[in-house]
C-alpha positions in Angstrom: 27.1 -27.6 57.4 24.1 -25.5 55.9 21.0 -26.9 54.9 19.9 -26.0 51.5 16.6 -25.8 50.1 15.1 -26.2 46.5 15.7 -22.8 44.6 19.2 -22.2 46.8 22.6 -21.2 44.8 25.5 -23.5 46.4 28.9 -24.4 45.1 30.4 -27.0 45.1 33.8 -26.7 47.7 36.5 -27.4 45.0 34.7 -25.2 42.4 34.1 -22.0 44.0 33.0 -19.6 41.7 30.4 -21.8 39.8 27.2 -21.3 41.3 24.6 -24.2 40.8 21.0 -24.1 41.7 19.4 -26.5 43.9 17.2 -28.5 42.1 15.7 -31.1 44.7 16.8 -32.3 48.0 16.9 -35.9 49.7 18.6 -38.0 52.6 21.9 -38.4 51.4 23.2 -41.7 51.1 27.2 -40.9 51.6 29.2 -43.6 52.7 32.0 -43.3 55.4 33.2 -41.0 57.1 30.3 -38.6 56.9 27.1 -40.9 58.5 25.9 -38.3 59.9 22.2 -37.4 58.4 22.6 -34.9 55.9 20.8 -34.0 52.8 22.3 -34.9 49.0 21.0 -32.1 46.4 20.5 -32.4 42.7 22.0 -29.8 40.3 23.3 -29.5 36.9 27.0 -29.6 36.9 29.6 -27.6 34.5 29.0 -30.3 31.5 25.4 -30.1 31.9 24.2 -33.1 33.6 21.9 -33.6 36.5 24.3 -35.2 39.5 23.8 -35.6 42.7 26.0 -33.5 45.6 26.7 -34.9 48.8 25.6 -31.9 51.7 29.5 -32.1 52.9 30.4 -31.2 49.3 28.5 -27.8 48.7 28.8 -24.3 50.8 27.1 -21.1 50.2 28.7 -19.2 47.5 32.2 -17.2 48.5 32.5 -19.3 51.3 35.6 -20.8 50.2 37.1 -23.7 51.3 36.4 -24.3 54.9 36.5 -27.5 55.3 34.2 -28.8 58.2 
């Protein structure tokens, strides 16, 4: 899993294609089964809002969907 910093383009892995820009970063707070520390980042999403992405979630763009 990458780690992304403020300013990065990501996608998220069931959209590939739309590109999102990293907005801010934190600890993620992702329940089971990922409690491994990660980082959650905050983007706008397709309808426009500002959401929160679990570091599992996103991948580079044209990365596909490879799974971890």
């Amino acid at each position: 899993m990458d780690q992304f910093k403020t300013g990065d383009i990501i996608e998220h892995r069931l959209m590939p294609g739309f590109t999102m820009t990293v907005l801010e970063t934190r600890d993620c707070k992702a329940e089971a089964p990922f409690r491994d520390p990660h980082l959650a980042y905050r983007v706008t999403d397709p309808g426009g809002n500002d959401v929160w992405l679990c570091g599992h979630e996103v991948q580079k763009p044209g990365e596909g969907l490879a799974w971890p």
